[in-house]
N, C-alpha and C positions, 0 to 999 in steps of 0.2 A: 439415407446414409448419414450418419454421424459428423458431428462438426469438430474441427480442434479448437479447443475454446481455453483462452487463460481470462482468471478471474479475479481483480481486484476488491479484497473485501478491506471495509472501513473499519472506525475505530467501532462503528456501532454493532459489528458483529462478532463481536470480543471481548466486550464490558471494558471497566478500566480496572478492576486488580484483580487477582485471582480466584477469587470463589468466584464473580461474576463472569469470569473469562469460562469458566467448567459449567456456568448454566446455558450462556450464550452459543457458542462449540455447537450445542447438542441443536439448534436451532438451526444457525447455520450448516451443519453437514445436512440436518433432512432436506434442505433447498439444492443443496451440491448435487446431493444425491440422487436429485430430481432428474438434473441435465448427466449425470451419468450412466441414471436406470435409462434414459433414452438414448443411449447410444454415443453421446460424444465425449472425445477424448477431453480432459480435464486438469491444467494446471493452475494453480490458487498462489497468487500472492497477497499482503494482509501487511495492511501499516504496522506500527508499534509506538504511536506516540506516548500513549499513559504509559506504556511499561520501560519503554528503554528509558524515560526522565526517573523513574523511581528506581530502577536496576542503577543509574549513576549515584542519585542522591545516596541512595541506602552503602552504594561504594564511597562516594567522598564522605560520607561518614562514620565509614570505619576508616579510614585513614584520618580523618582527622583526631578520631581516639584514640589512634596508636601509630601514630607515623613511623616510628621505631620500627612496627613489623611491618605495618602494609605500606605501598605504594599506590599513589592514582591509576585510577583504570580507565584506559583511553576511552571514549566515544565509541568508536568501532569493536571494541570489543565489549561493549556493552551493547551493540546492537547484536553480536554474532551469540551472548547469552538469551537477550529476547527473541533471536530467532528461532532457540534450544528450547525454552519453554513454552511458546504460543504452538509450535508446531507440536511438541510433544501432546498439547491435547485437542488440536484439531483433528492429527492424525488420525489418535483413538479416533476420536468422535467417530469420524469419517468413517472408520475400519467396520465400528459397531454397528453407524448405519447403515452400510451394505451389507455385511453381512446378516441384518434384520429380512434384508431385502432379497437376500440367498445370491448376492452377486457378488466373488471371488476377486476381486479384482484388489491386488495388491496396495498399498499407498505411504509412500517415504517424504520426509521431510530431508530437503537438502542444504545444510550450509553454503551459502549462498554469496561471493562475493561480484560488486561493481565498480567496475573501473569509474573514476571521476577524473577531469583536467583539474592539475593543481593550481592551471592558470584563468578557474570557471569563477569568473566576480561575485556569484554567490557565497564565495570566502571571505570576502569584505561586505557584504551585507547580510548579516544573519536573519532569516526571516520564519523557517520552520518552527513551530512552536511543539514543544515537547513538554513531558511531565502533565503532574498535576496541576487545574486552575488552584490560582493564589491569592489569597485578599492584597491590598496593595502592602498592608505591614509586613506580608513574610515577602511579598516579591522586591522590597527595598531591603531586607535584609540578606536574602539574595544575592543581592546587587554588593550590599557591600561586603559581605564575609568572601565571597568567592569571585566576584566579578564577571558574574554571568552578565548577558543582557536578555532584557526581558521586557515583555509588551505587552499591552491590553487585550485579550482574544475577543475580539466579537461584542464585547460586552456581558461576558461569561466569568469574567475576573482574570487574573494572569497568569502567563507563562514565557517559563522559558522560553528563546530562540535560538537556533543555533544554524549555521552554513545547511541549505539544500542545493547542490549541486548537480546536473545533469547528468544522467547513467548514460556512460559510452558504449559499453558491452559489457555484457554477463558473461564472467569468467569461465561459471562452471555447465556454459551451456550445451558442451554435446554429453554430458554427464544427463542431464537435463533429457535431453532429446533422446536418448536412446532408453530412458524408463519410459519414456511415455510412447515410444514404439512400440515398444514390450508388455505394454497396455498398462502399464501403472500410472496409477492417480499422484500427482507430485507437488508440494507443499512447496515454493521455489523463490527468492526473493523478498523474502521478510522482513519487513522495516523499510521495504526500497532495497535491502540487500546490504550489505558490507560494503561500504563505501574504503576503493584502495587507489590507492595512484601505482602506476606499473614505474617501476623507477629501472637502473640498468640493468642490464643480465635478464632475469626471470625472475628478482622482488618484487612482492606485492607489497606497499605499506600503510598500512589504515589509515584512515583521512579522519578527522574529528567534524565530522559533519551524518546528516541525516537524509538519505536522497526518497524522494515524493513517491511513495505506494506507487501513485497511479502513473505517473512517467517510466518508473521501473517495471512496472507488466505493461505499459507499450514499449519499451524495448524488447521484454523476452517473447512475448507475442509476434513482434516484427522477426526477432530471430531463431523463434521457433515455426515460422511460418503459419501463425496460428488463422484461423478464418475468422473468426473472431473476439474480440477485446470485449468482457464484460465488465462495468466499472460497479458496485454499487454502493447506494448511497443513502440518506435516509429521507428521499423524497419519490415518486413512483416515478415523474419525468422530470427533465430540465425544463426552466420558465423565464422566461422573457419580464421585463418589469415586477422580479420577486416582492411581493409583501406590498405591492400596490394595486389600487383598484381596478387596474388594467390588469394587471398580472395574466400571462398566457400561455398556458402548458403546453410545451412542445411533440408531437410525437416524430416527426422524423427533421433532419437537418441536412444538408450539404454541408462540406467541408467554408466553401467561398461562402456559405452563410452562416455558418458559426462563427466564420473568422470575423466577419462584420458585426455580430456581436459580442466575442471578444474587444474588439477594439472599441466598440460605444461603451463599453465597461459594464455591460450588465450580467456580469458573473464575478461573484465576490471570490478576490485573493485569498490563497488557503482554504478555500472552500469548494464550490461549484468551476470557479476558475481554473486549476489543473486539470480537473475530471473533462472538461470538454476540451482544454490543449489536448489530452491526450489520445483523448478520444480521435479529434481532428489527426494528430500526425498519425494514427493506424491506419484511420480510414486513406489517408493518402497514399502508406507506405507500399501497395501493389491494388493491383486489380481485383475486383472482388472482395476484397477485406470489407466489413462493418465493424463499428463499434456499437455499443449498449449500453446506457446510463439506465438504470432503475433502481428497486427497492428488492430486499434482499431476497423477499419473497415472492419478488414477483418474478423470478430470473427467467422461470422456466416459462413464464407466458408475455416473457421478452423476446425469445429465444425463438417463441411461436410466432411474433408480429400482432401480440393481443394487446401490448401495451409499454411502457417507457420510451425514452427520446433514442431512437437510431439515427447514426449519423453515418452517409454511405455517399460514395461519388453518385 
């Protein structure tokens, strides 16, 4: 019997613009297609940092070449355009690779919005880095034309930051739940999802922040009851002392032992760090639940217990 499975893919299964986004797709859907042709129900969520930083840039500059016609384009609706175009060719992809496979099965992209607390202190600490890396001359230029703030990534060169906020709930989630009853493959939460604050009456209003892939598919997996949370990433498992000569690949974890190595810090921020919070609050959120940390292509013999970090009560 088939598993309900939502799927967090990275920035590495997407490229960063778009001709590499249309090679990438074609890669990723034959892996999706992998845990589909076996039977399990299937929703895909998928960052968008390279694309929603250049979907702004490319807006605040046309506004700034013609302020007379145009006006700035919030954040959030620059998230809810990369939602439009990253899913418009996964979709395909997906469609074509089934259909190669002779398996009918429908597959929609849904505008996607999440609730965030307007009072979540990741508003005063911007941390999420989005866009293109920078050399430090264009990332202080940056700084001063528009007064973004911006930080070192990794040692990759710069980028932008901007508010990640915790997802409270997925708005459009029995929309959500009733395609993939109906046996459709569903593209759902993109970017983390439209980040809105619910304000009085029944407004939703966009939040100028960027909410984290991987916390956003452990929400909709917790609210679609999923069995399991696949995160992936571009290493095959999680590791213990990364990039030192102890270094030790992990293949399965407890929650109360991930937690204690979250807290000795051996999972870098922005990096491997989210991916095992969120892993950990699935695996907690009921009984039976797993999570899955692997590589993109290893999904399907994650899925089997051949390989990646599982983390399960």
């Amino acid at each position: 019997m088939g598993k309900r499975i939502v799927i967090a893919l990275g920035g590495n299964a997407l490229g960063s613009n778009l001709p590499e986004q249309m090679v990438a797709v074609k890669k990723t859907a034959s892996a999706i297609v992998d845990l589909i042709e076996a039977g399990n129900e299937v929703v895909i969520a998928h960052g968008n940092g390279p694309q929603v930083g250049m979907i702004q840039n490319a807006m605040s500059e046309l506004t700034r070449s013609n302020p007379e016609k145009y006006i700035p384009c919030p954040l959030s609706v620059c998230v809810a355009m990369s939602q439009g175009y990253i899913g418009y060719d996964l979709q395909n992809a997906l469609r074509e690779e089934m259909l190669d496979r002779g398996i009918t099965t429908g597959c929609t992209t849904i505008l996607t919005q999440v609730e965030v607390d307007a009072h979540d202190p990741a508003f005063k600490n911007p941390t999420k880095p989005i866009g293109a890396f920078m050399t430090k001359e264009e990332a202080d230029k940056m700084v001063a034309e528009q007064g973004y703030k911006v930080v070192e990534d990794a040692g990759r060169g710069y980028r932008r930051v901007v508010a990640s906020p915790k997802p409270q709930s997925i708005i459009e989630i029995d929309t959500i739940r009733s395609l993939v009853e109906n046996d459709y493959v569903v593209v759902a939460c993109g970017g983390g999802g439209i980040p809105v604050f619910v304000t009085e009456g029944h407004h939703l209003k966009g939040a100028a922040a960027v909410i984290d892939k991987d916390f956003a598919a452990e929400k909709l997996a917790e609210q679609l009851n999923a069995d399991c949370l696949i995160i992936l990433t571009a290493v095959e498992k999680v590791a213990v002392h990364f990039g030192k000569p102890d270094q030790e690949w992990l293949s399965e974890l407890t929650p109360e032992t991930a937690q204690k190595y979250i807290e000795a810090g051996e999972f870098a921020p922005g990096s491997m760090l989210p991916k095992v919070q969120a892993a950990v609050a699935f695996a907690q959120s009921a009984p039976g639940r797993e999570s899955l940390i692997t590589l993109l292509e290893k999904a399907k013999d994650g899925i089997n217990g051949l390989t990646g970090t599982r983390i399960h009560q």
